[in-house]
MIVEXRO-988761 format. One record per residue (C-alpha): x, y, z. Coordinates in steps of 0.05 Angstrom, whole numbers, plus 32768, in hexadecimal, padded with zeros to 4 digits. Example, Ala and Ser with C-alpha at 12.3 -4.5 7.8 and 13.67 -1.06 7.14 Angstrom:
2
80F67FA6809C/81117FEB808F/
//
This chain:
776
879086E578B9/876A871278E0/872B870A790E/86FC86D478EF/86AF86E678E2/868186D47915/864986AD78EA/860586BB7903/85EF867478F8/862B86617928/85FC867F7963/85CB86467950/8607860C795E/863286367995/866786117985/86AB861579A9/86D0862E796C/869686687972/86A1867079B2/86F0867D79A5/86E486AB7963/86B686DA7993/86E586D279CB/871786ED7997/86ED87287980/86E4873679CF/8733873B79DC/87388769799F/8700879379BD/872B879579FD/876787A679DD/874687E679B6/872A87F979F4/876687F67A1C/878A881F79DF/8756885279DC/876588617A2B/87AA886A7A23/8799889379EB/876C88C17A0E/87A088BA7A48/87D388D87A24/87AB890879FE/8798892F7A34/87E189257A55/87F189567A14/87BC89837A2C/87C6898C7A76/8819897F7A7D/883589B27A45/887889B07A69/887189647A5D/886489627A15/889E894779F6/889589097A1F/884F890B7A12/8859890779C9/888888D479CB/885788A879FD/881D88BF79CE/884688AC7988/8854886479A9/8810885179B1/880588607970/88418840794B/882C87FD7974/87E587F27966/87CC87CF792E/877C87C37916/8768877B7916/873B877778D8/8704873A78C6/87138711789D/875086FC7867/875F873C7847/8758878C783E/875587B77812/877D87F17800/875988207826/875887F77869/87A087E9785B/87B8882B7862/877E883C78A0/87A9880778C5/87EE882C78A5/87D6886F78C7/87E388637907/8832885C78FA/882D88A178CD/881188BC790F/884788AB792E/887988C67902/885889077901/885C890D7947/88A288FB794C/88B2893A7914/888089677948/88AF8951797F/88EC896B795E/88D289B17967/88CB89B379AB/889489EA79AC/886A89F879E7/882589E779C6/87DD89FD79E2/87B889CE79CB/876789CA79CD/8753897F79B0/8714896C79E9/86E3897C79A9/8711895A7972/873189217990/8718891279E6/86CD891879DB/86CD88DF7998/86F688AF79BB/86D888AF79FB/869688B279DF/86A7887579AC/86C7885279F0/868A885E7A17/8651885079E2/8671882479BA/869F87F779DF/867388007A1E/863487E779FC/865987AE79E4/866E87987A28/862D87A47A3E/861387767A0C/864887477A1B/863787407A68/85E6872F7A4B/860586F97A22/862A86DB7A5A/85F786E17A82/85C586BE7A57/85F286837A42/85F9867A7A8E/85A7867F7A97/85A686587A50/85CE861A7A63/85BB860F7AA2/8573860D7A94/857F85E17A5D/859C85B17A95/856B85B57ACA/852E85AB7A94/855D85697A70/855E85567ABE/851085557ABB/84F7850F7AC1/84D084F97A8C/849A84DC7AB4/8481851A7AC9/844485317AB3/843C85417A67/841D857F7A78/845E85957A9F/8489857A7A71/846C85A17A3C/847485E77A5C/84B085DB7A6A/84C585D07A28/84A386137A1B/84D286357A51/850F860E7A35/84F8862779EF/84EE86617A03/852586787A2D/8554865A79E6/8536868B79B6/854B86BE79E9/859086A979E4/859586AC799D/857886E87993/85A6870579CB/85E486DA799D/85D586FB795E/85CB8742797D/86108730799A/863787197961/8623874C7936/862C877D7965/86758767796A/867F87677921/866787B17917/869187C6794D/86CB87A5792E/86B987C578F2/86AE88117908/86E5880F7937/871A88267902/86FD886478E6/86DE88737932/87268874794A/875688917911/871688C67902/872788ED7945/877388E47945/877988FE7902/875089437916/877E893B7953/87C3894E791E/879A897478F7/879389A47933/87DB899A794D/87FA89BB790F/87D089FB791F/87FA8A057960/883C89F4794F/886E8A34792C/888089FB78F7/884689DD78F3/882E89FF78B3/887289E3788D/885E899278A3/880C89A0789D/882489A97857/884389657853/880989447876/87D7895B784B/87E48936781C/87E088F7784A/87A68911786E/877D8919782C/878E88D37819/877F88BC7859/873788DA785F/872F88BD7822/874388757837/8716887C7883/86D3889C7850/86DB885F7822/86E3882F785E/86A9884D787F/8677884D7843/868F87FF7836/867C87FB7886/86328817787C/862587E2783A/864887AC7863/861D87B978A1/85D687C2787D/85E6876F7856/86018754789F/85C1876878C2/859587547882/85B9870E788A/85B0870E78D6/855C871E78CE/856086E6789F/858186B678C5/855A86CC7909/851786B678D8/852E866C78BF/856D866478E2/856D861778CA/856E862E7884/85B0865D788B/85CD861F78AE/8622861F787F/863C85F17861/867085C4787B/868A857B787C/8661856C78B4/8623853C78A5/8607855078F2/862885827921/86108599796C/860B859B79B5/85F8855179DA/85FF85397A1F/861D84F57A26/860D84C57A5A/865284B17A89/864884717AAF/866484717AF2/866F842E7B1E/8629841D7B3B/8627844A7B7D/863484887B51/85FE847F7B1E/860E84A97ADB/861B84EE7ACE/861085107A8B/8644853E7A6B/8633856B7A2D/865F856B79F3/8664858879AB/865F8551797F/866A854A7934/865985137904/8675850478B9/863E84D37890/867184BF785E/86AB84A7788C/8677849478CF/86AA84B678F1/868D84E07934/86AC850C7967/86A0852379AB/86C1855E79D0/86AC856C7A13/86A085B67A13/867D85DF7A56/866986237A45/866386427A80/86AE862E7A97/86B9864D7A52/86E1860E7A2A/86F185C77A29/86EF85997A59/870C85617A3D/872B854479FD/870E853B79B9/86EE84E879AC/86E784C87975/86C6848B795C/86A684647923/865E845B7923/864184217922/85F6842E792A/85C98464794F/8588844A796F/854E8478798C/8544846C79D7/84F6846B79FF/84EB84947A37/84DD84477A5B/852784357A55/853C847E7A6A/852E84B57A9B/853A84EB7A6B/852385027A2B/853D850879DD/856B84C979EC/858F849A79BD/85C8847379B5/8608845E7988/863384267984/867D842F7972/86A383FC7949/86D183F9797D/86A483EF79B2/867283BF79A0/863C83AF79CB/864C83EE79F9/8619842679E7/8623846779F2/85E384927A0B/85DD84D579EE/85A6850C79FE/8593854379CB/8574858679E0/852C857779C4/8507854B7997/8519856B7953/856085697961/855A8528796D/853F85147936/8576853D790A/85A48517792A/857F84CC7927/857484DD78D6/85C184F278CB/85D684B478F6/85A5848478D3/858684717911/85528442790A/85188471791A/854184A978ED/850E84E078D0/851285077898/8516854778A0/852985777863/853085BE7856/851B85D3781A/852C860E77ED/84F9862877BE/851D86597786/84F78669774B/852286927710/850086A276D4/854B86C976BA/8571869F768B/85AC86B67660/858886A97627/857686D175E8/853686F7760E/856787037643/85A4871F7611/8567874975F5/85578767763E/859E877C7648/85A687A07604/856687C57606/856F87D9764A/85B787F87637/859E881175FC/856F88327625/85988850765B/85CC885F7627/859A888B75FE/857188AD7637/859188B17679/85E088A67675/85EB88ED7696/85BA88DE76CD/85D388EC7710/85D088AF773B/85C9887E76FC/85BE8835770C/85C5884E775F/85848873775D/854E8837775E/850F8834773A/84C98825775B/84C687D67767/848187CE774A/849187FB76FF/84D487CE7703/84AC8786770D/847F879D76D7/84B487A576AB/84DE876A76B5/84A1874676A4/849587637662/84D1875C7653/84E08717766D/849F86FB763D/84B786E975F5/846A870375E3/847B87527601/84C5875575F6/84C9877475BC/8489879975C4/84B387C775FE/84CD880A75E8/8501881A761A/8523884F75EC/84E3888175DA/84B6886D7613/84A2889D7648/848888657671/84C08852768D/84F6887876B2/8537886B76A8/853C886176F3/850A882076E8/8538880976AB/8577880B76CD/854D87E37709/853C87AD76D9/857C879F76BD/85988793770D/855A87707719/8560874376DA/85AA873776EE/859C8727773E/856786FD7720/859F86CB76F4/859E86807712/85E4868E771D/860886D27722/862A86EA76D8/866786E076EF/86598694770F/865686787759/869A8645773B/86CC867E772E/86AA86B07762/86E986A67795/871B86A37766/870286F2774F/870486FE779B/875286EB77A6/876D871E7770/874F8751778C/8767874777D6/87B1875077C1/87E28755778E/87F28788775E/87BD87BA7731/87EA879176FA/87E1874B7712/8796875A7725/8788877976EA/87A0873176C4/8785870076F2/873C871976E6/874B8721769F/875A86CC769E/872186C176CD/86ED86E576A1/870586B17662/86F98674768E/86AB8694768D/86748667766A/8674868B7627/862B86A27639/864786C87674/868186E57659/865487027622/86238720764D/865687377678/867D875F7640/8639877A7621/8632879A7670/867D87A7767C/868287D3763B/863B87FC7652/8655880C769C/86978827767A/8676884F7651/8649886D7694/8684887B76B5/869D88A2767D/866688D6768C/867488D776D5/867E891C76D5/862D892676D0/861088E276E8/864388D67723/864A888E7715/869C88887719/86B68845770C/86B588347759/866D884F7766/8655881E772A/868987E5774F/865E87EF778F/861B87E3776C/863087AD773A/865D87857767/862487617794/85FC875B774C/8638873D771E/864C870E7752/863886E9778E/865286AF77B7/8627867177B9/861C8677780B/860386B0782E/863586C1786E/865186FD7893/869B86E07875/867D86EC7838/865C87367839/86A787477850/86B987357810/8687876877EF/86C3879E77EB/86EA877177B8/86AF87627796/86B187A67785/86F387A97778/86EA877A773E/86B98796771C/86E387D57726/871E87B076F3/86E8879776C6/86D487DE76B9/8715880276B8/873487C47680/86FB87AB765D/872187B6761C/8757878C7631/873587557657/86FA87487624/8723875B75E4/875E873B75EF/877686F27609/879586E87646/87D886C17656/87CE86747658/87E5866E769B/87BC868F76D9/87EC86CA76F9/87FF86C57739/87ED8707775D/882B87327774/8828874A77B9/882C879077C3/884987BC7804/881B87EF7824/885F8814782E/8880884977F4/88B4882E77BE/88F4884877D2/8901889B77AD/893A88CB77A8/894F88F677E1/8913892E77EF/892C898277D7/891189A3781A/892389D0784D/892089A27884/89468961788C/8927892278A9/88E389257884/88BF88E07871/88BA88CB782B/886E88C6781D/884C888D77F9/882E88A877AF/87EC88BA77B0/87BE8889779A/8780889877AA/872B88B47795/86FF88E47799/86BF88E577C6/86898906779F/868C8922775F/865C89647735/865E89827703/862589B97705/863A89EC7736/85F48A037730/85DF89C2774E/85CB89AE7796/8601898977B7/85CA895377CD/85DE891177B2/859088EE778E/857F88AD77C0/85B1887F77B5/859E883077C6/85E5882277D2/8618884977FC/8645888377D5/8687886677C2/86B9888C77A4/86D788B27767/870C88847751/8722883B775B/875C881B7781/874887D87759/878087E67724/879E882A7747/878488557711/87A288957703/878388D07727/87868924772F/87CB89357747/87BC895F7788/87F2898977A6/8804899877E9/87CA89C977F8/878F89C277DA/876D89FF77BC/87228A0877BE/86F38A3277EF/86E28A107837/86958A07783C/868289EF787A/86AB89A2788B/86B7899D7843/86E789B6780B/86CE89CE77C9/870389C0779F/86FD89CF7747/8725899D7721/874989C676FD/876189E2773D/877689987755/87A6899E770F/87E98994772C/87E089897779/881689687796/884289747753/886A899F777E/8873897377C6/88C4896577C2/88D9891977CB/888C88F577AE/889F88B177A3/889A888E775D/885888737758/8854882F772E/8842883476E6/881C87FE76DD/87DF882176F0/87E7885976BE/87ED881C7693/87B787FF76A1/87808838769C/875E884A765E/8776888D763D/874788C3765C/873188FA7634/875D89417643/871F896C7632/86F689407662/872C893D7699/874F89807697/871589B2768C/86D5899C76A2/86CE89BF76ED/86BE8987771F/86B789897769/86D389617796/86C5896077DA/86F5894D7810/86DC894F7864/870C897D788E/873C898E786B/877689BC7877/87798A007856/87B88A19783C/87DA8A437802/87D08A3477B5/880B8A1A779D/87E789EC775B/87E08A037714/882A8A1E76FD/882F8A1276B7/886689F976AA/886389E17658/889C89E17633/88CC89E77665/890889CE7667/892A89A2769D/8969897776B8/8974893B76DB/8985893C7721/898288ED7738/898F88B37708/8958888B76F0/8949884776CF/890A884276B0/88DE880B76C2/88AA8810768A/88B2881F763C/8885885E764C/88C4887A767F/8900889C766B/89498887767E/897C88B97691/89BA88C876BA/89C3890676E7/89D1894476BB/89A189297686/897389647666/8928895A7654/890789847615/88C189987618/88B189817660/885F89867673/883E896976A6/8818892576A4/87D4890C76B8/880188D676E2/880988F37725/885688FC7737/886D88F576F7/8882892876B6/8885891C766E/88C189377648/88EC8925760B/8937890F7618/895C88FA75D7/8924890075A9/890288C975D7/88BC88DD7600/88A588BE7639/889C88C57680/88C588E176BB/88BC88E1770C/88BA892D771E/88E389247753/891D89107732/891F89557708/892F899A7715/890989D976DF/894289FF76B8/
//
């Protein structure tokens, strides 16, 4: 479990379990900070003390192998997963560079000094910054609460009144100041991965450059590096759409913040100070506590909790209610009084003070005191969106629509339309009297921009989310772990528990965004760029919280599996029994011993990983249309589809930061690095069979940010060729091939599964890891 989200409505209660979680995002802050000296600290050691480097790389790999990213929330995804695996790989490059013992001149101030110290100072200095305001202001805060509670109340209303101004005051200050806090802590949090690994991977990239066999390993970390760039540009883009819905749910909470208040068992839940009778020299004394209260059982606690010594001051009480009375200001010297009677203490009130008049009255109506009053918020929501027949209409015309007129659009469904053209619509298409009356298909009246706009809007509009607020965790938890296999099947039995209304909608919608990402070549919309717009659409959980948006990413994810199988999971049943998901290691299945010059090498994970931005036209601009969602990428990890095999260099022309790579030129990269592990079939699988004229001759470009240049080694043909078995194999699917060393393979080509060959052995075809073969 990693670092839990800091709620924004927890800045309204300031509970002690807040104050803990936010004391825990602190300490991580620290411990970044303190890693990011000693990695500047050792950095520049490289620099300066050449004579010293050997140490310094071992002092420098250290620090790497031993820190680890503390993430928010329960899970991450494959791309975070392997950001946190970097740092190790770092290492173990570093302990290869060691071997060589060169004297290197390095330059990294620009590439690796500069970032870090920069992130250190603005980043991680304007969060302590912000951290010594909200200290400051809890101490101001509290203990102007407790002088103004002190205030008798026979002072003059007039006095009393602007008082409770100041007090009033002074506590929307300290929210405000809380929720500029906690979300600043949360965005740190966030960033602080791809801040970090950014520079330190520029930092290798540079080392290779100075080193005599550096050009030998830069070839072997390409292929990581590529991946890896991959993994920090996905992580960042999920960053910028998780950072736009945290601060649209902190505006909204900062507006109603009683409104956004979660859900819990708690009936009542706050701050109170209780009166403690002292024998009759001493008088009383009041002590605040956090106090919670449960309707159903009358069961309430107390913990005495003192914010400015920073926890509790005492251990947790607990009692049965009995009943709650209001108290005068004539039979007390203070203000927002009552009291409660415990069934084990009868006749022995105990006098409790709120911190104004409406709190007090929360608490007298959740209590049933006897002068309890009601006080209710209300929710208004108005949906005219059924899944009816008019609504079943609206979907089909609108995909008829987009299906006829604009599936090659660049940008489809991320390009938005104009908000008043797209309310018009909806309504004349939401009347039973204009429905049929709208021609989508021939009409120049409406752009296909202000279609696809509809549909969303229609969808966002539902009572309930197509895929349903019931089963909208149980999607989640697939797609947080396990297997592409076991994923793949658990949403495939979730989707037949749907109401039948649902699941039909959901299919009609499925099949259409398959069919757009079949023309992704031209309109851009890969199966993961439609799994960013249509996973906040499809499904949504019931409450609105930061714990929540986190969960966005998987959202995605599942809408990812729904594309990539609809066939199977809306054409076929699923098993009768829900499928556990299989965990899966971040680290490489186990593969023969690598062919290579030098000894000591790593064994590399198989690449598994997509594109960042995809054209066709080379005659077009490389400027992506406005997009109302952040770019996502090429392919999906939801089910670990297939993609390009990419060789140890890439080829393409360098243009600027960026690579510009033809797909045809991507053909075979990586077919050639000695010792790739055997990637898992089940993906291959899984995927839909992908047209060869589509995938192997269209030109595409791909664009990858700093890469390394190197020599073309991609592209030998190599059909028809013959070849023998050097390493044993058992197959593990019917699609693999079985054979002892020594065994020879007919007509061997390569296939669109990256790592692997197909060939004929015994009059049998199927598939075979390259690196178990050697060409005759």
């Amino acid at each position: 479990m990693g670092l839990q989200p800091l709620e924004f409505s927890d800045c309204y209660l300031d509970s002690p379990w807040f104050r803990e979680r936010v004391r825990a995002h602190e300490a991580e802050l620290e411990k970044t900070n303190k890693f990011i000296k000693e990695l500047l600290k050792d950095g520049k050691n490289l620099i300066a003390a050449t004579k010293n480097l050997s140490a310094a790389q071992r002092k420098f790999a250290h620090s790497l192998r031993d820190f680890k990213f503390e993430f928010i929330g329960d899970a991450e995804t494959d791309d975070e997963r392997y950001i946190d695996a970097s740092l190790h790989e770092f290492s173990n490059f570093l302990k290869n560079l060691e071997e060589q013992r060169e004297i290197l001149a390095l330059s990294v101030t620009e590439t690796l000094i500069k970032p870090l110290e920069r992130f250190r100072k603005e980043q991680l200095g304007a969060v302590k910054e912000e951290k010594k305001k909200f200290d400051k202001e809890t101490e101001k805060n509290y203990s102007l609460l407790e002088k103004h509670l002190n205030l008798s109340a026979k002072k003059k209303e007039l006095q009393l009144q602007e008082a409770d101004n100041q007090v009033e005051q002074n506590r929307k200050h300290f929210y405000e100041l809380s929720l500029e806090y906690v979300c600043k802590l949360q965005e740190i949090q966030e960033r602080k991965k791809f801040e970090c690994v950014e520079p330190v991977l520029s930092f290798f990239q540079g080392l290779f450059t100075f080193y005599h066999q550096g050009y030998e390993l830069a070839k072997d970390f390409n292929h990581y590096k590529m991946a890896l760039q991959i993994n920090i540009q996905n992580t960042r883009n999920r960053f910028e759409g998780t950072r736009s819905e945290v601060e649209e749910l902190m505006n909204k909470i900062r507006r109603n913040p009683q409104e956004h208040k979660r859900a819990n068992h708690f009936t009542m839940e706050g701050y109170l100070y209780v009166q403690e009778k002292r024998p009759a020299p001493f008088g009383s004394s009041w002590v605040k506590h956090y106090c919670t209260y449960r309707k159903e059982t009358k069961k309430f606690t107390m913990i005495p909790f003192e914010h400015r010594s920073g926890g509790k001051v005492g251990d947790e009480e607990l009692f049965v209610l009995t009943y709650c009375t209001k108290r005068n200001t004539d039979t007390i010297d203070r203000r927002f009084c009552f009291d409660l009677e415990a069934s084990d203490r009868p006749g022995v009130p105990v006098t409790m003070q709120a911190f104004s008049e409406e709190e007090r009255k929360l608490w007298m109506e959740a209590l049933d005191g006897k002068e309890a009053v009601s006080v209710i918020f209300l929710r208004v929501l108005i949906y005219s969106a059924q899944l009816d027949k008019i609504g079943f209409t609206i979907i089909k015309k609108c995909i008829s629509a987009v299906e006829t007129r604009g599936i090659n659009d660049q940008g489809l469904y991320r390009v938005v339309g104009v908000s008043s053209k797209v309310q018009r619509l909806l309504s004349l298409l939401m009347d039973a009297k204009t429905c049929n009356e709208v021609d989508l298909e021939n009409s120049v009246d409406w752009e296909v921009k202000t279609i696809t706009s509809a549909l969303k809007q229609y969808l966002r509009s539902l009572p309930e989310p197509l895929m349903t607020y019931e089963l909208h965790g149980e999607f989640i938890i697939p797609a947080k772990s396990g297997s592409p296999e076991s994923r793949v099947n658990a949403v495939h039995f979730l989707v037949h528990k749907l109401p039948e209304k649902n699941k039909e909608m959901l299919e009609i919608l499925v099949k259409h965004l398959a069919n757009v990402s079949k023309h992704a070549k031209r309109n851009l919309m890969t199966v993961a760029n439609l799994g960013v717009v249509f996973g906040p659409t499809l499904m949504r959980p019931q409450e609105e919280t930061v714990a929540a948006i986190m969960d966005l990413k998987f959202q995605n994810i599942v809408v990812e599996i729904l594309i990539e199988n609809h066939e199977k999971i809306f054409k076929t049943l699923p098993d009768a029994v829900f499928p556990e998901p299989i965990s899966v290691s971040v680290s490489p299945p186990n593969a023969p011993p690598r062919q290579s010059r030098r000894q000591g090498q790593r064994i590399r994970r198989p690449l598994a990983v997509y594109n960042l931005c995809l054209e066709l036209d080379d005659a077009d601009s490389h400027c992506s249309p406005r997009e109302d969602t952040p770019t996502g990428s090429m392919d999906s990890l939801s089910s670990q589809s297939p993609t390009p095999a990419l060789s140890s260099s890439p080829p393409g022309l360098l243009d600027g930061n960026h690579l510009i790579m033809d797909s045809r030129d991507l053909a075979g990269w990586t077919t050639n690095l000695p010792g790739q592990s055997r990637p898992s079939m089940v993906s291959w699988m899984n995927t839909p069979p992908v047209n060869p004229a589509v995938t192997n001759t269209a030109p595409s470009t791909f664009f990858f940010p700093n890469p390394a240049t190197g020599s073309d080694r991609a592209g030998e043909s190599i059909a028809h060729r013959k070849a023998r078995a050097v390493y044993p194999c058992e197959a593990e699917h019917s699609s693999e091939l079985s054979f002892q060393i020594g065994a020879i393979f007919e007509d061997v080509q390569f296939s669109r599964e990256p790592g692997w060959l197909e060939g004929t052995l015994n009059g049998k075809r199927g598939l075979i890891p390259q690196n178990y073969v050697q060409f005759l």
